[in-house]
N, C-alpha and C positions, 0 to 999 in steps of 0.2 A: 375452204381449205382448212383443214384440222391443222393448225399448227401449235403450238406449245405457247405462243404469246399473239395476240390479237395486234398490238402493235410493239415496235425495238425502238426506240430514241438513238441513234447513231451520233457520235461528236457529243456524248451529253455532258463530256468534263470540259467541254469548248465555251464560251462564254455565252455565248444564245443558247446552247444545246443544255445549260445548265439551267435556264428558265424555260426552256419548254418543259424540264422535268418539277421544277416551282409549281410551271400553270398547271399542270394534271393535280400535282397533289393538292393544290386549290381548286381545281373544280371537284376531283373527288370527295374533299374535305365538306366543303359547299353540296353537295349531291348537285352540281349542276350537269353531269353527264353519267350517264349510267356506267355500271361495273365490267372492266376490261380486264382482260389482262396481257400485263405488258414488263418490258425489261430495258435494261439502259447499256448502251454497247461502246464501247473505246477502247484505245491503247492501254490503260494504266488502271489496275487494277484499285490502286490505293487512292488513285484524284478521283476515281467515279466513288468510292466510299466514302470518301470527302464530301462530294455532294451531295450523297443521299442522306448524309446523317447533318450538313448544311441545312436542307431544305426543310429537312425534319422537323429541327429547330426553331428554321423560319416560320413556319407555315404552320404546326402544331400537328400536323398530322403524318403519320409513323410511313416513310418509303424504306427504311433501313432494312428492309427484306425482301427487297425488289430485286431481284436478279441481275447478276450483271455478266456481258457475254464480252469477252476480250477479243477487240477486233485492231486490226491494224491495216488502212487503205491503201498501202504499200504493198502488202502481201493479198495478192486477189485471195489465195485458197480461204483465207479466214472471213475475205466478206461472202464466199459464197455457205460457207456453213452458218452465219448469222441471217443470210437471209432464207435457209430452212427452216429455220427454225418460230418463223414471224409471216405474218400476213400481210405486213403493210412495213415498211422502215421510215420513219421519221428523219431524211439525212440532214443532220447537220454541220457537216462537214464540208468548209469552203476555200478558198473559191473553186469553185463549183469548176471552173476551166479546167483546174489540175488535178481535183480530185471526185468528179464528179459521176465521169463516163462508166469508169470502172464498177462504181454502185448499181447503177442503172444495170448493166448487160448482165451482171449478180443476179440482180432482181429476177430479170427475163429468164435470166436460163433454170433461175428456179423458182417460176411462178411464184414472185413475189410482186405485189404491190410496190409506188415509191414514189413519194411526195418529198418535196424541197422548199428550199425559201431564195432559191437563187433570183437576184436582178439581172443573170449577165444576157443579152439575149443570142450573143455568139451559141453559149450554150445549150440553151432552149432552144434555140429553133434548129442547131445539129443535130439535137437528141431525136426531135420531131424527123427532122430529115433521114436519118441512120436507121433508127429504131423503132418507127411506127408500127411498118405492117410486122415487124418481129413482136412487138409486144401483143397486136389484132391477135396474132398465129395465139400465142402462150395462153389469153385472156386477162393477161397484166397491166395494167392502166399505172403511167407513169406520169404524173400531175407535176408540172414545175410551178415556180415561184406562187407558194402556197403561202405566203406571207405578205409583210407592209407589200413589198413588192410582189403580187399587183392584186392581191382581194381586194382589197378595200377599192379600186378603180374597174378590175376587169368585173368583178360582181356588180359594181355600183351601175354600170354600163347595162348590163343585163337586166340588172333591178329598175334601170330608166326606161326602157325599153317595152317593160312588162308593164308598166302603167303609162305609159302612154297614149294608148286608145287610137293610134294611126300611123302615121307614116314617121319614122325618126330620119334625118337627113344628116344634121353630126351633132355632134356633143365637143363642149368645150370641159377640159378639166383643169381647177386650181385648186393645188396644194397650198396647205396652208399651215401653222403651227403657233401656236397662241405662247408668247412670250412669258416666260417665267422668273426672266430676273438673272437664269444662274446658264442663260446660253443653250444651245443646241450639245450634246454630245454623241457623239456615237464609236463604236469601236474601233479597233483597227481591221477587220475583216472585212468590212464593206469599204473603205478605202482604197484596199488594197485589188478587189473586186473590180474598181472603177479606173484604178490605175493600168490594170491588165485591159478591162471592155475597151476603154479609150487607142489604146495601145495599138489593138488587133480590131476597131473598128471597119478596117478591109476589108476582114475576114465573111461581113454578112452580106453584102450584094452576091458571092456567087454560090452562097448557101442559098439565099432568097430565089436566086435564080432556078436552080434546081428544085428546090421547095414549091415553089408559086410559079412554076411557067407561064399562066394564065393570067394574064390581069383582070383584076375585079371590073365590075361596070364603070363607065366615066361619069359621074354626076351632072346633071342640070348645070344646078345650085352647090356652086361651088364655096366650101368654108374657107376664106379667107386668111391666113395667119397672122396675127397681131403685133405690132412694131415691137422689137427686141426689147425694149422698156415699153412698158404701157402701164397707164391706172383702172384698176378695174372697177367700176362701180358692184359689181355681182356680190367682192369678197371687198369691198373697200380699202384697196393697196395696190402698191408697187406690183406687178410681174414680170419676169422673165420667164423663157420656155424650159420647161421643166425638162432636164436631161435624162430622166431615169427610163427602165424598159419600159413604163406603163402603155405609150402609142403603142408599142410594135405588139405588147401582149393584146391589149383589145383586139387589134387589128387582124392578127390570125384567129382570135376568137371570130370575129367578126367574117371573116373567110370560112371559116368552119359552118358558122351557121346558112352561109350562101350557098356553100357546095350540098350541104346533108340537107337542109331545111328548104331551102330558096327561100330564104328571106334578105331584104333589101340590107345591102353591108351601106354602115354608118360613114361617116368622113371622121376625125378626130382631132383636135389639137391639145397639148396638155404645156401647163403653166405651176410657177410656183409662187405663190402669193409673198412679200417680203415686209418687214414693219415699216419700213422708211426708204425715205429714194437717196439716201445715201447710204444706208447697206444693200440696196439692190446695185448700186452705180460698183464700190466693191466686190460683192459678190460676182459681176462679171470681171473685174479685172482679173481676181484670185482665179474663175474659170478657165481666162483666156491662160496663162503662166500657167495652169495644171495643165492643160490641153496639150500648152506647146514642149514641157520638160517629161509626159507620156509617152511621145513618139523617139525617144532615145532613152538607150542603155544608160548613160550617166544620170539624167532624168529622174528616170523609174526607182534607180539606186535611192538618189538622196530625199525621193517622196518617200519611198518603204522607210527609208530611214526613220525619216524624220518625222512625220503624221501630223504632231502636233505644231510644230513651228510653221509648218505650208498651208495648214489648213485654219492657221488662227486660233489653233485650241481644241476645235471642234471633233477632230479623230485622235484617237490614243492608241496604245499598245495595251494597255490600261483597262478602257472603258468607262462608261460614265459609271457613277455612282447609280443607287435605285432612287435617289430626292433627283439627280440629273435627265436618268431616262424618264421621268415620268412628267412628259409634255404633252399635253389634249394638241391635236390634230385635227382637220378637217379634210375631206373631199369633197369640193362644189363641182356638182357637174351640170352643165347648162343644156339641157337636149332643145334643137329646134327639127319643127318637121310640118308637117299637113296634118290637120284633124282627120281628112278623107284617108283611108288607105286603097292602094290601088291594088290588083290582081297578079300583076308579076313584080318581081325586083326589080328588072330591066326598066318598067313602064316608067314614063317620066311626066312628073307633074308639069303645067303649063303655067302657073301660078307661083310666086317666090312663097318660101314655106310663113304657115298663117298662126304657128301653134308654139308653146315654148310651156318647158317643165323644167324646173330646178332641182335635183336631189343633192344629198347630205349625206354624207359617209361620214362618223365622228368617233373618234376612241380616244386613249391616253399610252404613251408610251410605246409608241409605234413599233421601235427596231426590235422589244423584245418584251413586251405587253401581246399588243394588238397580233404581233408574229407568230410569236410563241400558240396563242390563242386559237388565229384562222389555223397553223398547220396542224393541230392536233385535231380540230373540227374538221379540215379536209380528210386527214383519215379516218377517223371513225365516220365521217360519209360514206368511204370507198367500200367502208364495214359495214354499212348498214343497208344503203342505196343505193349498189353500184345495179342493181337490178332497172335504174332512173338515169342512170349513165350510159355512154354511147357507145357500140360495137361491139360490146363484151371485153373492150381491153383498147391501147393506144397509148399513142403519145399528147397530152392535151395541156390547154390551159386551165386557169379554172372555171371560168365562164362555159368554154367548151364542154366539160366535166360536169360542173354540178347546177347549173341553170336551172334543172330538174329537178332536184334537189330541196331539201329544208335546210342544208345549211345557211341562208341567211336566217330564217328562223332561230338555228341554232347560234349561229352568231352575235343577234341583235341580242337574247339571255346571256351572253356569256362576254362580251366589254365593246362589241363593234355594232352603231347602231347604223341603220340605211332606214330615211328617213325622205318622203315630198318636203319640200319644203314652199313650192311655189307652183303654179301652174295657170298657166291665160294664153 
């Protein structure tokens, strides 16, 4: 596609959308990614000159002449001439619920690319459901949750997978976030993300239904799921189950690969590791009172409101400071399976599985470090590799997408490492 800019940063005067344009001028700055070019797209002419002469500053290295293309996700006509003029959009623009769709069908109808960092999976898996065979038709590859949510797990999944040497049966995942003294923070847009998923949690059994008619194979060897408090020796702490999209994003990867590939789909469970068993005992109560003040109007109100008072601190209107986001993370993911691999998916071993590998997915600064990072490397995949991509075009995840791919190559150089850490 000859277009005028190789990639558009969409929402780039929005608070993540402002660090994805950070991380470029620091890998530019760094030569850690070759010479693109690209523009930064919003409502407001003067906040996006704001941030390009911010980051400038920051970072040492000159974006003040980066182009800036005024968009407003309100008025569809203006996203479709932004996405003529671009090969790939960077959207950062959320939640993804309300303003999401309208990016996407943009994309499509003008053969453009379009990569996200959304968690919701209402969303992603409608877009899947709506828009697939429209994006096959175009040759438009439309990649969601190209961030924290869900690289670092739906890759890590992949990358467990590819060195395994046999049969995988499931993988266990724990989050984890290595204490710094000054607390967790994160913004008010994923919040408010969680407050809507929660909300319209309905919404996905008769999406799925339609989606997935078919159900996957039933396993042998079934994975168990682990008492709502548990100790894990693996990550040494407290878990509970981890509420984010990560299951459901592997799991259509995981679907993806069975339908196209035939290969054996995985079982799943994911967990979030906690420092003590009395803020994991907390953190469920705060879970359960978000849960229950989600499924009502007055509810919803006084979380939007409020962020920081319901969540203990942790979400603002605000945002963390850059001393606050910059938390080291892990993902441990436990695969077990058989050394032996069998000849079909279907086939079912006779024997409980004999085989286990651990890998390590680790960065800093997950919500707009590590995000910022993977979606910028998911596009310039779409730019480089999509010829190692599936169908010539679709709705995917990223496992789905770039498996084939150097992006973990590219990632491990650029702040997200995937890493064996164990294997017997």
């Amino acid at each position: 596609m000859g277009r005028k800019y190789n990639l558009i940063v969409f929402g780039a005067s929005g608070f993540t959308g402002k660090y994805v344009v950070e991380e470029i001028a620091k890998l530019l700055k760094d030569k850690k990614i070759g010479d693109f070019t690209w523009a930064v797209a919003g409502r407001s002419e003067e906040k996006l000159k704001d941030v390009l002469k911010e980051v400038s500053d920051f970072t040492g290295y000159d974006v003040t002449n980066i182009d800036i293309i005024l968009v407003d996700v309100a008025k569809t006509p203006s996203i479709h001439e932004m996405c003529k003029q671009g090969n790939v959009i960077l959207n950062c623009v959320g939640p993804y619920r309300f303003y999401g769709e309208q990016v996407v069908t943009a994309c499509i109808a003008e053969g453009t690319h379009h990569v996200d960092i959304s968690g919701e999976p209402q969303f992603l898996e409608r877009m899947q459901l709506l828009y697939h065979e429209q994006a096959k038709e175009k040759g438009v590859y439309i990649v969601g949750a190209c961030g924290f949510d869900s690289i670092p797990t739906d890759l890590g999944v992949a990358f467990l997978k590819s060195k395994f040497n046999g049969d995988v049966n499931s993988v266990e995942m724990y989050m984890g976030f290595e204490s710094t003294g000054k607390g967790t923070k994160v913004h008010y847009g994923t919040w408010q993300s969680a407050i809507y998923g929660l909300a319209h949690a309905r919404e996905l059994r008769p999406i799925r239904e339609q989606l997935f008619p078919e159900p996957l194979p039933k396993p042998k060897f079934k994975l168990a799921p682990r008492a709502l408090l548990h100790f894990s020796d693996v990550v040494k702490g407290w878990c509970l189950p981890f509420p984010g999209s990560d299951k459901s994003i592997v799991m259509r990867s995981e679907r993806h690969f069975y339908e196209t590939e035939k290969t054996r789909p995985i079982q799943m469970n994911a967990y979030v590791r906690q420092n003590g068993l009395i803020s994991s005992v907390l953190l469920m109560i705060g879970a359960v009172i978000f849960g229950v003040m989600a499924q009502f109007k007055v509810g919803r109100y006084l979380l939007e409101t409020f962020p920081r008072f319901f969540s203990v601190g942790t979400f603002s209107h605000e945002g963390p400071t850059r001393e606050e986001a910059d938390v080291p993370f892990s993902v441990t993911l436990v695969g077990e399976g058989w050394k032996e691999k069998l000849a079909e998916p279907t086939d079912q071993h006779s024997e409980p599985p004999n085989k286990k590998i651990i890998v390590k997915v680790s960065g800093r600064n997950p919500g707009y470090g590590v995000t910022c990072i993977a979606l910028i490397q998911s596009g310039l995949t779409i730019l480089k590799e999509s010829d190692k991509m599936p169908d010539n075009g679709g709705v995917y995840t990223t496992a789905a997408a770039f498996s084939k791919t150097q992006i973990i190559e590219n990632l491990n150089k650029t702040g997200l490492t995937y890493t064996v850490e164990k294997e017997e």
